[in-house]
C-alpha positions as CSV (number, residue, x, y, z in Angstrom):
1,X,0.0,0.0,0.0
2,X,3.0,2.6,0.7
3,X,3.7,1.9,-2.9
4,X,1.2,3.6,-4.2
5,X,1.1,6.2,-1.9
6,X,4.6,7.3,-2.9
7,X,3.2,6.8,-6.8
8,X,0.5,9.2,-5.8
9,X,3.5,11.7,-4.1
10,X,5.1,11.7,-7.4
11,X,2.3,11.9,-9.3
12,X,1.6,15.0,-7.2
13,X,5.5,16.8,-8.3
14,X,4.6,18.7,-11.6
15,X,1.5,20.2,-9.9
16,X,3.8,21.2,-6.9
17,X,6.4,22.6,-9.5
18,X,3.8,25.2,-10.5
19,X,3.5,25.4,-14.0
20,X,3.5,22.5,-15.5
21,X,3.7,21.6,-19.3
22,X,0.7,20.3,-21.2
23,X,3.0,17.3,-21.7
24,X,3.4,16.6,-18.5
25,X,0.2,17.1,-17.6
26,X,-0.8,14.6,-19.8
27,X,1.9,12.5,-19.0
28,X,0.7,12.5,-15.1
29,X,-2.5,12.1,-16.5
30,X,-2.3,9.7,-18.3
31,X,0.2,7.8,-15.5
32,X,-2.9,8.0,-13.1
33,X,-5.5,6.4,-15.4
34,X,-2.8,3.6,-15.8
35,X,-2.4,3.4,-12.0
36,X,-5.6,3.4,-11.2
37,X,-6.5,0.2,-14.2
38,X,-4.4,-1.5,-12.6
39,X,-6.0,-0.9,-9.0
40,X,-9.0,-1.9,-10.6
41,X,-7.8,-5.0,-12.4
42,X,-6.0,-5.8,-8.8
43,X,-9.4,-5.5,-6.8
44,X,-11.0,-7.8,-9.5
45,X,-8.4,-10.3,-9.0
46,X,-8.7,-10.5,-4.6
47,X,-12.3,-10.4,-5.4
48,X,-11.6,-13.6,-7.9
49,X,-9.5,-14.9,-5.4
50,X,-12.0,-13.8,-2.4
51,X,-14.7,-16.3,-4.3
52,X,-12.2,-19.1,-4.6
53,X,-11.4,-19.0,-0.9
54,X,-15.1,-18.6,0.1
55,X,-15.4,-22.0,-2.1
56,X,-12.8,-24.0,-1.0
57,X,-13.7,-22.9,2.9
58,X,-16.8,-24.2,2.4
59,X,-16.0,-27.0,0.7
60,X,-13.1,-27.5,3.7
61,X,-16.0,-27.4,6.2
62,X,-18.4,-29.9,4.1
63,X,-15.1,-32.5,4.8
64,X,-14.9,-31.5,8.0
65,X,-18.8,-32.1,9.0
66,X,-18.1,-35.3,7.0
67,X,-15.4,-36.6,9.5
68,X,-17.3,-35.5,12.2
69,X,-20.1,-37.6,11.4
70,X,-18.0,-40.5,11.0
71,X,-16.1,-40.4,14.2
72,X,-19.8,-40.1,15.7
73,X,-20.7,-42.9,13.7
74,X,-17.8,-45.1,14.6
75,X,-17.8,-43.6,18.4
76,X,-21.6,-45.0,18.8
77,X,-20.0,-48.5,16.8
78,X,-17.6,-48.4,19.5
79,X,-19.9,-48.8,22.4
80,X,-22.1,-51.2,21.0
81,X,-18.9,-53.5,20.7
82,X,-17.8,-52.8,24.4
83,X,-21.3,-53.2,25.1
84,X,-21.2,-56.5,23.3
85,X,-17.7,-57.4,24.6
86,X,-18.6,-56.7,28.5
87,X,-21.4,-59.2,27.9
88,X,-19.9,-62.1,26.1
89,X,-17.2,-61.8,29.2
90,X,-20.5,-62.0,31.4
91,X,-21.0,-65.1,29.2
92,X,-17.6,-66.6,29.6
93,X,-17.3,-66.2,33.1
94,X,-20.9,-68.0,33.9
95,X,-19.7,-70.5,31.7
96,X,-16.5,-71.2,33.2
97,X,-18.2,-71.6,36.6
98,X,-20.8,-73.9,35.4
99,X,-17.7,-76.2,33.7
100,X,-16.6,-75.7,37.4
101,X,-19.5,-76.7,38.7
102,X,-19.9,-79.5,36.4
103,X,-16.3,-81.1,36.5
104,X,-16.4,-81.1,40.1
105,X,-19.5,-82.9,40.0
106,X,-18.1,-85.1,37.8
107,X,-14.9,-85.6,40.1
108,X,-17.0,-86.6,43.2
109,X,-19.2,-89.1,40.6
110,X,-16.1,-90.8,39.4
111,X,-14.2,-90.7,43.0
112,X,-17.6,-92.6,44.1
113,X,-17.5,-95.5,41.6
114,X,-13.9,-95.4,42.2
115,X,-14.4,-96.2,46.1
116,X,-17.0,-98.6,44.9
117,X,-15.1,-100.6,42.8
118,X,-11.9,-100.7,45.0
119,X,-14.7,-102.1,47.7
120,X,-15.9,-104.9,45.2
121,X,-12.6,-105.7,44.2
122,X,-11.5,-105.9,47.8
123,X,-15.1,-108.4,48.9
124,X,-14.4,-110.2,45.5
125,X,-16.5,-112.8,45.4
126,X,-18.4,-111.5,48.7
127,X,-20.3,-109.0,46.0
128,X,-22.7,-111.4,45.5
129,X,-23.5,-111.8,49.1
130,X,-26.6,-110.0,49.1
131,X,-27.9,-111.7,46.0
132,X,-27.5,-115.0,48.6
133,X,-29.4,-113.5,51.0
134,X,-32.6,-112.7,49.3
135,X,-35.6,-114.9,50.4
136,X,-36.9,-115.7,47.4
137,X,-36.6,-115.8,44.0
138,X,-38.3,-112.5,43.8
139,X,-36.4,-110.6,46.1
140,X,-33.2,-112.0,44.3
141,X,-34.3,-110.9,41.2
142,X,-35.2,-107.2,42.7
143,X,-31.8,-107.1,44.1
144,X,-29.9,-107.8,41.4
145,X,-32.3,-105.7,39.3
146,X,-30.9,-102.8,41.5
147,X,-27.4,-103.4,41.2
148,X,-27.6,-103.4,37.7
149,X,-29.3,-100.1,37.6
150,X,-27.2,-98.4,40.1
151,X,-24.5,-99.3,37.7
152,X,-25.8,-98.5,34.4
153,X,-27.1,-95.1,36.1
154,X,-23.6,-94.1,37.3
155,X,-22.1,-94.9,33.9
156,X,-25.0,-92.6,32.0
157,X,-24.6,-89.8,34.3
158,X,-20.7,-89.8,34.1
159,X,-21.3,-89.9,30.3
160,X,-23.6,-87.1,30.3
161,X,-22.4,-84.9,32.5
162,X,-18.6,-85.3,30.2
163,X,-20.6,-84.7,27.4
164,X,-22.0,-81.8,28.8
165,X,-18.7,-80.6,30.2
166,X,-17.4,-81.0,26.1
167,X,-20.1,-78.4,24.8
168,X,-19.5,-76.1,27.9
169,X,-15.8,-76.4,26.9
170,X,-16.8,-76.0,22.7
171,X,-19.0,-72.9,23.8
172,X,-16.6,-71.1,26.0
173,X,-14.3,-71.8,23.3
174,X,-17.0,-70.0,20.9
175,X,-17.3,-66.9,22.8
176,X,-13.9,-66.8,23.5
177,X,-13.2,-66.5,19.6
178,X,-15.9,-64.3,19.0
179,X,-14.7,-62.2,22.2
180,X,-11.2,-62.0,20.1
181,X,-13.1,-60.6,16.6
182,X,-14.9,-57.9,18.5
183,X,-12.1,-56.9,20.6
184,X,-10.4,-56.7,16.9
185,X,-13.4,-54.7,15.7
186,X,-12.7,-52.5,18.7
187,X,-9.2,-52.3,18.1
188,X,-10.2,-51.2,14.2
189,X,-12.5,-48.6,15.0
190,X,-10.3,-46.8,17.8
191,X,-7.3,-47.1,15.0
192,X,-10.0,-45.7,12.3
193,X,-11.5,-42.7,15.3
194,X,-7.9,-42.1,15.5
195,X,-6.9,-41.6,11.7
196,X,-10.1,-39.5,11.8
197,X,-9.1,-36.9,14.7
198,X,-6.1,-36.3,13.4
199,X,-7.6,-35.7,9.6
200,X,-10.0,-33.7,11.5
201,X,-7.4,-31.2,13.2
202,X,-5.9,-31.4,9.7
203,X,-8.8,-29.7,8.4
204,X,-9.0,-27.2,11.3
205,X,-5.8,-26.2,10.4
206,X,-6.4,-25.7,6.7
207,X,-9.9,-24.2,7.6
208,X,-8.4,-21.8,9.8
209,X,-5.3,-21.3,7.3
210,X,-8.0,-20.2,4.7
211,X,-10.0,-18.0,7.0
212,X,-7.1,-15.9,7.7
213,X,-6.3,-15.6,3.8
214,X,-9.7,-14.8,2.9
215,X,-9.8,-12.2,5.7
216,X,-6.2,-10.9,4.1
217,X,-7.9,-10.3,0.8
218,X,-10.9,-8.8,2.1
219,X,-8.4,-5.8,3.7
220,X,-6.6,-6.0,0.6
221,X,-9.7,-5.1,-1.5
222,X,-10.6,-2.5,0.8
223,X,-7.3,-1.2,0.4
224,X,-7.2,-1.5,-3.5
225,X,-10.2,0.3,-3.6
226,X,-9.5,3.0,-1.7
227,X,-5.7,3.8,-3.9
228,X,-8.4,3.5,-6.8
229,X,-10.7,6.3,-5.3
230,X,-7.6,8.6,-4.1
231,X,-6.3,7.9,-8.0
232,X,-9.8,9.1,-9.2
233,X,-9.4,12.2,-7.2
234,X,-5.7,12.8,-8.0
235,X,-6.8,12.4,-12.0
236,X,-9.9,14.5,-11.0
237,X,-7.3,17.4,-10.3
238,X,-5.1,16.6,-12.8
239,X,-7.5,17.0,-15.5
240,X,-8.7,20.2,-13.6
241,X,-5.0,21.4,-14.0
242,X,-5.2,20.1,-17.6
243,X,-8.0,22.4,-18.5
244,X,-6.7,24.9,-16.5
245,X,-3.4,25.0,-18.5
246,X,-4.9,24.6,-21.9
247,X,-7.3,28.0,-20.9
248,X,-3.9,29.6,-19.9
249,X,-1.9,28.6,-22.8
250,X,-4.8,29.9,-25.4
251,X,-4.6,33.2,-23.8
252,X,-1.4,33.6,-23.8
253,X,-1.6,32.8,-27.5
254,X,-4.3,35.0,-28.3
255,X,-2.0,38.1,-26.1
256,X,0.9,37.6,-28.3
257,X,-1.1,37.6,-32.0
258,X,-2.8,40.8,-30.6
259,X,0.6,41.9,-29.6
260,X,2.1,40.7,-32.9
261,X,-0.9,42.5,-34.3
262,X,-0.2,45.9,-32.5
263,X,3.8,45.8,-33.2
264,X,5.1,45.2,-29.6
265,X,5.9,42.2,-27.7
266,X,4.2,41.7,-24.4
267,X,5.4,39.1,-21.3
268,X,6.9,38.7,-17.8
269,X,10.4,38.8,-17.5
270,X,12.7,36.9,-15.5
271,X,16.2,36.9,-14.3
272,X,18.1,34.2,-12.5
273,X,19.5,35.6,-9.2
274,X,23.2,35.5,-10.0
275,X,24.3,36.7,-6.9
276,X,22.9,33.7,-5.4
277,X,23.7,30.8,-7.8
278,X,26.3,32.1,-9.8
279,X,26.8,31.0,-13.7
280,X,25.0,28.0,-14.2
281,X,27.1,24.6,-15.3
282,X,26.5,23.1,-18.6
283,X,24.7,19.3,-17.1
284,X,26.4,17.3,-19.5
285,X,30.3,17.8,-20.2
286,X,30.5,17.7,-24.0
287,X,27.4,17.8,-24.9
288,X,24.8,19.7,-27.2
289,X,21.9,21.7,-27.4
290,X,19.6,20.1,-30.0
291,X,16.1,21.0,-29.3
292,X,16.4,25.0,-27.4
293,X,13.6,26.0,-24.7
294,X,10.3,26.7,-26.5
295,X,10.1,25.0,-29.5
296,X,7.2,23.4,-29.5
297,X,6.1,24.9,-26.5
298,X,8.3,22.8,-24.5
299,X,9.2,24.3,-21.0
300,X,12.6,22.8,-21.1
301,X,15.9,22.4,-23.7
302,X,16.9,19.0,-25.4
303,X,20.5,18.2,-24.1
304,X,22.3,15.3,-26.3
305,X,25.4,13.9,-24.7
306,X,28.2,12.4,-27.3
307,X,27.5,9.0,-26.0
308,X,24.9,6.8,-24.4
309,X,24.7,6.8,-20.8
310,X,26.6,10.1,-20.0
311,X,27.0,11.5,-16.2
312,X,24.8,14.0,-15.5
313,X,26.6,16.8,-13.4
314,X,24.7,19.3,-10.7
315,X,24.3,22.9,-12.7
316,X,25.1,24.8,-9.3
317,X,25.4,24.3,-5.5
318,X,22.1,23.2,-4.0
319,X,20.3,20.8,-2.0
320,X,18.3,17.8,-3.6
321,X,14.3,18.8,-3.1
322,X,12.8,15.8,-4.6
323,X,13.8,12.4,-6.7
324,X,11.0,10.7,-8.8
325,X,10.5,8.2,-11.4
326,X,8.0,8.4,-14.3
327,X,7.3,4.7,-16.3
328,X,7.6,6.8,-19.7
329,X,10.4,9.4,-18.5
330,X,12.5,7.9,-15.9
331,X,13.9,9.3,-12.9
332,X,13.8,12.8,-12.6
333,X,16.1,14.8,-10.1
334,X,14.9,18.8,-8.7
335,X,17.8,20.9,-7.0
336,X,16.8,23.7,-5.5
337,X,19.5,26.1,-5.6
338,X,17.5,29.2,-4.3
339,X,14.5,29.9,-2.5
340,X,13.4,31.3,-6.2
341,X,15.3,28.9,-8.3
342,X,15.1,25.0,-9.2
343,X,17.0,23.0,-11.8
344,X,15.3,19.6,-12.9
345,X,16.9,17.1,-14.7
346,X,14.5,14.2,-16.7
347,X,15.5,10.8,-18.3
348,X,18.3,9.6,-15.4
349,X,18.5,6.3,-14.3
350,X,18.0,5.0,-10.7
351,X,20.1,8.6,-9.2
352,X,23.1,9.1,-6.9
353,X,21.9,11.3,-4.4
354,X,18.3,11.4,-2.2
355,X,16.1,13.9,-1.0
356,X,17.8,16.1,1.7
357,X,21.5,15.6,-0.1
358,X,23.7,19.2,-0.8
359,X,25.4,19.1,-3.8
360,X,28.2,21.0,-5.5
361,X,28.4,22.4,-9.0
362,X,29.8,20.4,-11.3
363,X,28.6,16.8,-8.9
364,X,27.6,13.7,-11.0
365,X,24.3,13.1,-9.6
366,X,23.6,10.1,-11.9
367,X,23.6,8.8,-16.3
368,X,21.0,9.0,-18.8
369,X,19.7,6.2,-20.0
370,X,16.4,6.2,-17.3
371,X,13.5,6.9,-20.4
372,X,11.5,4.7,-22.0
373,X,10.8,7.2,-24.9
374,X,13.6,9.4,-24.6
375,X,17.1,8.5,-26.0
376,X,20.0,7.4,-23.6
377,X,22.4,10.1,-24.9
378,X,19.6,13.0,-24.3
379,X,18.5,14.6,-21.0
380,X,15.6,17.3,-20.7
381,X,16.7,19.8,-18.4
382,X,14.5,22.8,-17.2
383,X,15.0,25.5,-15.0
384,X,12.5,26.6,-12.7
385,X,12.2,30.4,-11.6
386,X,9.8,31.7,-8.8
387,X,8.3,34.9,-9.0
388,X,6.1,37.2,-8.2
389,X,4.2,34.0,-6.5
390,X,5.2,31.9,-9.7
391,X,6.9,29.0,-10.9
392,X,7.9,29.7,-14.2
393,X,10.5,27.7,-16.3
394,X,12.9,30.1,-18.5
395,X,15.3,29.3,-20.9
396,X,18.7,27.8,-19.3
397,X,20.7,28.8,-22.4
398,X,21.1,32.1,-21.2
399,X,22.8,31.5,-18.1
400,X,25.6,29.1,-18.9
């Protein structure tokens, strides 16, 4: 933004030397208008840019509502698996004490036959004692009838009960495995909630990255806008001034025909304050006079150096008033030598002295060669005399 506030500075010079030529009015002129197209074009372009970043923020947050219903999702997956998990252990733990139960059940059933056939072996053939003792042939075939059972019973309940203890075993074993995949699902979906979270501060970052751009461009337009407006104004005046100058110069024309008319010559006259400045240096050491003050109209003299790029030497003592650099004329150096007298020297390159600087006679204060338009053996060099309230520029030929 400074930038164009110092382009707006120089832009302002030619109206603060006083009065300015019609071509340089037109040449600040016509500077402005291309300043401010290209304030314009700039605004268009954050605004372009604006859009794009309003579009990809919203598209940034569309992802990022995205991700956040997926970590609900798999958050909400995630407690209906430890839901599920807490109650197959439930599962598996009343299942290991019923194979508890049973085996122990089953240990006191075989340590029973065990005792009992240790105690048959040991009465041997006394085992059939009680079948002698029966009565009759009823009561003998009751008793044996219950032996018999007694026996087969014990040997079906052993076998059912290790049966049973095998599919408590085969569905412990089940749960167990399925205990393992969700536990795995688990695992997944904390892995995937993880990936997630960190994709969702990614996009935080990004969104917030973005915010702070589009926020940059929206000063930037404001800014844009406003150099546009403050050019308006500037080529508002400027055109004023244009005007003005044209009026001037068409009076001045008509004063001289009527002059020319009547036989006599009529015009200010001005003098440069020798006692002050002295004899004024010729700028360019070897050089030429090829176009002289007022041809054309032109408010300054056509110097041509015998070579491209020629040094460009201080006319008197003095102190630097002002440095600035047109796109069509280069840089152009005032010294003001006087409180009534400047010197200004147009098509230098990038100068050798700043604002504020003294300077002798005869000091290089930079080489031609600045222009776009204007040769880089010439240099157009004005003088600029105050008086009576007036800048005026006069003819430096007749002061060398």
């Amino acid at each position: 933004m400074k930038r164009w506030l110092t382009l707006l500075l120089v832009l302002a010079l030619p109206l603060a030397w006083g009065q300015a030529s019609l071509e340089e009015l037109n040449a600040a002129l016509q500077q402005a208008q291309q300043l401010r197209q290209q304030r314009i074009e700039a605004a268009r372009a954050a605004e372009a840019r604006l859009k794009q970043l309003g579009a990809e923020v919203q598209r940034k947050r569309r992802e990022l509502e995205a991700v956040a219903r997926d970590i609900t999702r798999l958050e909400r997956e995630k407690r209906q698996i430890e839901k599920s998990i807490a109650g197959l252990e439930g599962q598996i733990a009343a299942t290991e004490q019923e194979i508890a139960g049973i085996e122990a059940k089953l240990g006191r059933l075989k340590g029973r036959m065990t005792r009992l056939v240790e105690k048959l072996y040991r009465e041997r053939a006394g085992r059939y004692l009680p079948l002698l003792r029966a009565q009759s042939l009823s009561d003998l075939l009751m008793r044996a009838g219950w032996v018999q059972y007694l026996g087969a019973s014990d040997v079906r309940l052993v076998e059912t009960l290790s049966a049973l203890v095998r599919e408590l075993h085969a569905a412990r074993e089940r749960l167990v495995n399925l205990l393992q995949e969700l536990t795995k699902k688990k695992s997944e979906r904390e892995a995937r909630i993880a990936a997630l979270e960190a994709k969702r501060r990614q996009y935080r970052a990004v969104l917030a990255e973005l915010e702070q751009k589009r926020a940059a461009e929206e000063v930037r337009i404001v800014e844009l806008n406003k150099a546009a407006e403050e050019l308006e104004r500037q080529m508002q005046a400027l055109a004023a001034q244009l005007e003005a100058e044209k009026r001037r110069l068409e009076e001045e024309r008509r004063r001289r025909e009527a002059a020319a008319r009547a036989g006599r010559t009529v015009g200010p006259s001005f003098e440069i304050p020798r006692e002050l400045v002295g004899e004024l240096l010729f700028p360019i050491p070897g050089g030429r006079i090829v176009t002289p003050f007022g041809k054309a109209d032109n408010t300054w003299q056509v110097i041509q150096a015998d070579q491209n790029y020629a040094p460009v030497r201080a006319a008197a003592d003095g102190q630097v008033f002002a440095t600035a650099f047109y796109a069509n004329y280069g840089w152009n150096v005032l010294i003001l030598h006087a409180d009534n007298l400047l010197t200004r020297y147009t098509n230098l390159q990038e100068p050798l002295v700043r604002t504020g600087d003294r300077v002798l006679q005869g000091q290089i204060i930079g080489y031609l060669g600045g222009s776009a338009i204007i040769p880089p053996n010439e240099m157009w060099f004005s003088v600029i005399l105050s008086q009576k309230g007036r800048l005026v520029s006069v003819d430096p030929a007749k002061y060398y």
